[in-house]
MDTraj code that builds the backbone (N, CA, C; nanometers):
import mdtraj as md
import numpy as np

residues = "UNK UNK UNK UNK UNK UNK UNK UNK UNK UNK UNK UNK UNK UNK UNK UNK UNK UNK UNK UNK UNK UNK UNK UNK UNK UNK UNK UNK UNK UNK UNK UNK UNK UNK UNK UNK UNK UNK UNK UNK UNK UNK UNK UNK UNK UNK UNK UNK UNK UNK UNK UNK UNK UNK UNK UNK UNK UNK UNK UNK UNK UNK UNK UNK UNK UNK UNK UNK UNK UNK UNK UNK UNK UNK UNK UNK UNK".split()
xyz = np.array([
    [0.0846, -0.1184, 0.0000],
    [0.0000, 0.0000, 0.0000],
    [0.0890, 0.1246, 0.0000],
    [0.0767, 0.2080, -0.0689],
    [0.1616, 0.3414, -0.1186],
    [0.1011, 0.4416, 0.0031],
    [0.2413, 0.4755, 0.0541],
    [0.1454, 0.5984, 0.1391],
    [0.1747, 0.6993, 0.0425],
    [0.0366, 0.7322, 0.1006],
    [-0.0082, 0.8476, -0.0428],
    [0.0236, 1.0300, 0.0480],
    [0.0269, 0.9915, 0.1565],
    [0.0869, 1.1334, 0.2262],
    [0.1967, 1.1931, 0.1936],
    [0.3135, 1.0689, 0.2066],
    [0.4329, 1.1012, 0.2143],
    [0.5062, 1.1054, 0.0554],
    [0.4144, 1.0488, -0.0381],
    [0.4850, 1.0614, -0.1800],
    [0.3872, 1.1777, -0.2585],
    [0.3016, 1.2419, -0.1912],
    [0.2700, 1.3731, -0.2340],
    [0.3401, 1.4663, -0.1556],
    [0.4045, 1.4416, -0.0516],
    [0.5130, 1.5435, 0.0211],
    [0.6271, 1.5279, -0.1141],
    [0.7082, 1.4095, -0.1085],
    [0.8063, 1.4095, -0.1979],
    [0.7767, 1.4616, -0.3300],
    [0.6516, 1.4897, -0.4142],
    [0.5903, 1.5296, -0.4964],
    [0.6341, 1.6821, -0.4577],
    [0.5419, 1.7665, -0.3558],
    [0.5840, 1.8699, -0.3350],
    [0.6946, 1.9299, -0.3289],
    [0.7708, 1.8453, -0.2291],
    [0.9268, 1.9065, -0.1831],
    [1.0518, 1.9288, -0.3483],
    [0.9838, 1.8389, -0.4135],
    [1.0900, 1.8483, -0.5250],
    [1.0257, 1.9476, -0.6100],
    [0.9287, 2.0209, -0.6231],
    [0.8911, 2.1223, -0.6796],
    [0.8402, 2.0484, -0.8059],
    [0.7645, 1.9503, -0.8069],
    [0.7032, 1.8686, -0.9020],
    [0.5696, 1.8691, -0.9141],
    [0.4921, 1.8347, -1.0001],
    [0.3222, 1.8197, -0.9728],
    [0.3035, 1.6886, -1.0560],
    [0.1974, 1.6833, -1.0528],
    [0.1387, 1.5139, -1.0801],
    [0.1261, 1.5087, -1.2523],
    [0.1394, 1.6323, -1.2848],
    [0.1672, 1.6112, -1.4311],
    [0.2405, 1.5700, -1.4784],
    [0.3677, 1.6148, -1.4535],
    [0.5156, 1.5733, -1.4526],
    [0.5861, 1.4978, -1.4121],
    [0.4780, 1.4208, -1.2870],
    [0.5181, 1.3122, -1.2750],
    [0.4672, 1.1689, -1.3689],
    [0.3460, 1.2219, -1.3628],
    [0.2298, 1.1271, -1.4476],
    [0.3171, 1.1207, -1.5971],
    [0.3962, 1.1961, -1.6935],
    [0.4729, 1.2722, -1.7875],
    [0.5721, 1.1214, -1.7715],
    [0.6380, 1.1545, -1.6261],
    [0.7607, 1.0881, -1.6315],
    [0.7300, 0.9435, -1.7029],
    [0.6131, 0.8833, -1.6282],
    [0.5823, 0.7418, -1.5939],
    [0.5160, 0.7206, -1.7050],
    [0.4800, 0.8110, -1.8019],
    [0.4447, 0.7468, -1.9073],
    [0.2656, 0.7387, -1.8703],
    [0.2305, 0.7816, -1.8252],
    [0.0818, 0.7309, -1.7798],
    [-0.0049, 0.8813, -1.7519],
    [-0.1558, 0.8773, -1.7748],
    [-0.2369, 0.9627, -1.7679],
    [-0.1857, 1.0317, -1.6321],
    [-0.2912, 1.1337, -1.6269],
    [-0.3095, 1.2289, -1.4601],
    [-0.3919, 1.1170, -1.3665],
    [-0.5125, 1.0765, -1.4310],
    [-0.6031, 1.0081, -1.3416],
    [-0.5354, 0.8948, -1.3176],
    [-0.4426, 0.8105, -1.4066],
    [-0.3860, 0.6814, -1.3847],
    [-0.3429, 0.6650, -1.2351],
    [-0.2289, 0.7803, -1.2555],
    [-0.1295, 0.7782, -1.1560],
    [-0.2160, 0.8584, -1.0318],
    [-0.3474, 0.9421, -1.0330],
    [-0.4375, 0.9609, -0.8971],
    [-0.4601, 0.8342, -0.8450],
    [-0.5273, 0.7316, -0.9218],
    [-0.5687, 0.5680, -0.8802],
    [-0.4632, 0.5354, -0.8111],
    [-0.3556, 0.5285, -0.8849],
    [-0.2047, 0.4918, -0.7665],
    [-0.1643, 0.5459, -0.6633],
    [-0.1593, 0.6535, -0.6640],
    [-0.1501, 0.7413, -0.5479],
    [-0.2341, 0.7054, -0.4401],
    [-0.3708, 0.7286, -0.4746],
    [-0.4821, 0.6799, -0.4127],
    [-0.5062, 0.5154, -0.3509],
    [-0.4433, 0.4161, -0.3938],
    [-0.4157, 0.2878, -0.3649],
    [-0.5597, 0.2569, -0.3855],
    [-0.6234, 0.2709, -0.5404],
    [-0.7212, 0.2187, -0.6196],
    [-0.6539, 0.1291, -0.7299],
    [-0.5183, 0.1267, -0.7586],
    [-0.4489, 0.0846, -0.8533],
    [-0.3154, 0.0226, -0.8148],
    [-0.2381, -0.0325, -0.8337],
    [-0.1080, -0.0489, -0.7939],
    [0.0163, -0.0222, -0.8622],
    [0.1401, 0.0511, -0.8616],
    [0.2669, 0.1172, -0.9412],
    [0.2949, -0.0761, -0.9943],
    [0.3555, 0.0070, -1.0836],
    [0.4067, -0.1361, -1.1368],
    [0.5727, -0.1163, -1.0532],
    [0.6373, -0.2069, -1.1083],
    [0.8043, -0.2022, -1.0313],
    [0.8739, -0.0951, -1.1235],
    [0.8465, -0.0987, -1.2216],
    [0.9661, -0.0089, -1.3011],
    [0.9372, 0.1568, -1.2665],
    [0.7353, 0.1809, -1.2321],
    [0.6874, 0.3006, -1.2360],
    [0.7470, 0.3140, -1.0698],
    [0.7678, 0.2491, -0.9662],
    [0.8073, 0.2707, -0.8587],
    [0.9712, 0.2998, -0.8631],
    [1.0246, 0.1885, -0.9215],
    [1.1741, 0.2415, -0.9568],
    [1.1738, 0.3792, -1.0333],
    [1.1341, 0.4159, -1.1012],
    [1.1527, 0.5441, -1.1712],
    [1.1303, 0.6739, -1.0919],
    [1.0006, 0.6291, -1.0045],
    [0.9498, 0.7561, -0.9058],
    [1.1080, 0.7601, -0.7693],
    [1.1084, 0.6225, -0.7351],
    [1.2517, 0.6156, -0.6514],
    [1.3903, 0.7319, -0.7128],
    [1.4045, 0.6869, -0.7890],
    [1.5037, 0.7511, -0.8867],
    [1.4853, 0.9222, -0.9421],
    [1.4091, 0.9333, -0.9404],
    [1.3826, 1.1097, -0.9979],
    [1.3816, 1.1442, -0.8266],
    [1.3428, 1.0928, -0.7064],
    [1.3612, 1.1435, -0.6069],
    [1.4627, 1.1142, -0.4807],
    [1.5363, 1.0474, -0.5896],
    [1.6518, 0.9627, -0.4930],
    [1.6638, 0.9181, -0.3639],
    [1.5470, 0.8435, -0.3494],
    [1.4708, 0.7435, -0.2509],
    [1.6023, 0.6952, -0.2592],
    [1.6273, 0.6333, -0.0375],
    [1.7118, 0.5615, -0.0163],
    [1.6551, 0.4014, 0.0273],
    [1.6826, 0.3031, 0.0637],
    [1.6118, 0.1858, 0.0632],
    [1.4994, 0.1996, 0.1706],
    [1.5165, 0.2516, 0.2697],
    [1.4260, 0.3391, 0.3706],
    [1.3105, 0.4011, 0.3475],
    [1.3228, 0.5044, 0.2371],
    [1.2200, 0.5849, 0.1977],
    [1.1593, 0.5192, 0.1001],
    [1.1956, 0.4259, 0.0338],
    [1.0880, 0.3273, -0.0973],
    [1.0561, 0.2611, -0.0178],
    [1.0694, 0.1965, 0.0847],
    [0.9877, 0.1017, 0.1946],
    [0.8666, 0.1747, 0.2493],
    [0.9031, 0.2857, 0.3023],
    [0.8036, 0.4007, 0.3539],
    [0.7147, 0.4300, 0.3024],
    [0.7444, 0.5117, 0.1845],
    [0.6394, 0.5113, 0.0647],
    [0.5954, 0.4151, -0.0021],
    [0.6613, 0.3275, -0.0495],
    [0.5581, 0.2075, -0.1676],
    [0.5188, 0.0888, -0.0525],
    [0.5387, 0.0849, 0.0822],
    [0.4991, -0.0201, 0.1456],
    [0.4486, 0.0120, 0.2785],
    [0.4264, 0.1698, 0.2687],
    [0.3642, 0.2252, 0.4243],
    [0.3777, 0.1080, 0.5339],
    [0.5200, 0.0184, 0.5480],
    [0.5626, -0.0239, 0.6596],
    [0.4657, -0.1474, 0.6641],
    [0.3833, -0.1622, 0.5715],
    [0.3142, -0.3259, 0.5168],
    [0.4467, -0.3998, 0.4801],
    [0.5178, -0.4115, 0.3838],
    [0.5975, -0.5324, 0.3452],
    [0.6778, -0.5570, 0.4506],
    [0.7256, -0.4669, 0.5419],
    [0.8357, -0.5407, 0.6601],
    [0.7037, -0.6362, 0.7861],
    [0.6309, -0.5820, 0.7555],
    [0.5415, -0.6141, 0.8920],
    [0.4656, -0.7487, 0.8123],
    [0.4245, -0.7607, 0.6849],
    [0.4165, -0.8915, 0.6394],
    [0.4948, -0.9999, 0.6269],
    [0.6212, -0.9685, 0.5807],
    [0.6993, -1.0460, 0.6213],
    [0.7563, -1.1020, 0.7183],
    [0.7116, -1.0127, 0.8569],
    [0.7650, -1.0920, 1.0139],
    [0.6662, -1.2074, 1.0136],
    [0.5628, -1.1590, 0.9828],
    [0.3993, -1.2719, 1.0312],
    [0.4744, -1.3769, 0.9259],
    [0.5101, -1.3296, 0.8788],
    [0.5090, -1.5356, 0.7712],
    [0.6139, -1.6116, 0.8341],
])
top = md.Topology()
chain = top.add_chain()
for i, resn in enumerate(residues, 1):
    res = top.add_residue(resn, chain, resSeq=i)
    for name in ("N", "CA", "C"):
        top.add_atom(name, md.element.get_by_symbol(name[0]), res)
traj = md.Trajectory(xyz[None], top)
């Protein structure tokens, strides 16, 4: 689940808008709202790419593309 708080902060802080990001990824405005929104899911390359234009450290792509779900799923298994 994408937290959608903290990668519209990183959206902001880099002086970016959802056009330009939506631009980057190759994909509509509304596409990438659904994603944002966690109506849709980033694919890996659209998450690597968003990582990369904001030079996410392994920390902050956990944060954002896994709002602290993938570490906490993986203890339970």
């Amino acid at each position: 689940m994408v937290n959608k708080h903290l990668l519209r902060y990183y959206i902001a802080s880099n002086n970016d808008t959802t056009e330009q990001l939506a631009e980057l990824l190759s994909i509509s405005r509304s596409s990438l709202s659904a994603k944002i929104n966690n109506k849709r899911d980033f694919t890996i390359r659209e998450a690597a790419k968003i990582a990369d234009r904001y030079k996410f450290n392994h920390a902050q792509f956990v944060e954002v593309f896994c709002g602290g779900d993938c570490l906490e799923n993986r203890r339970s298994s």
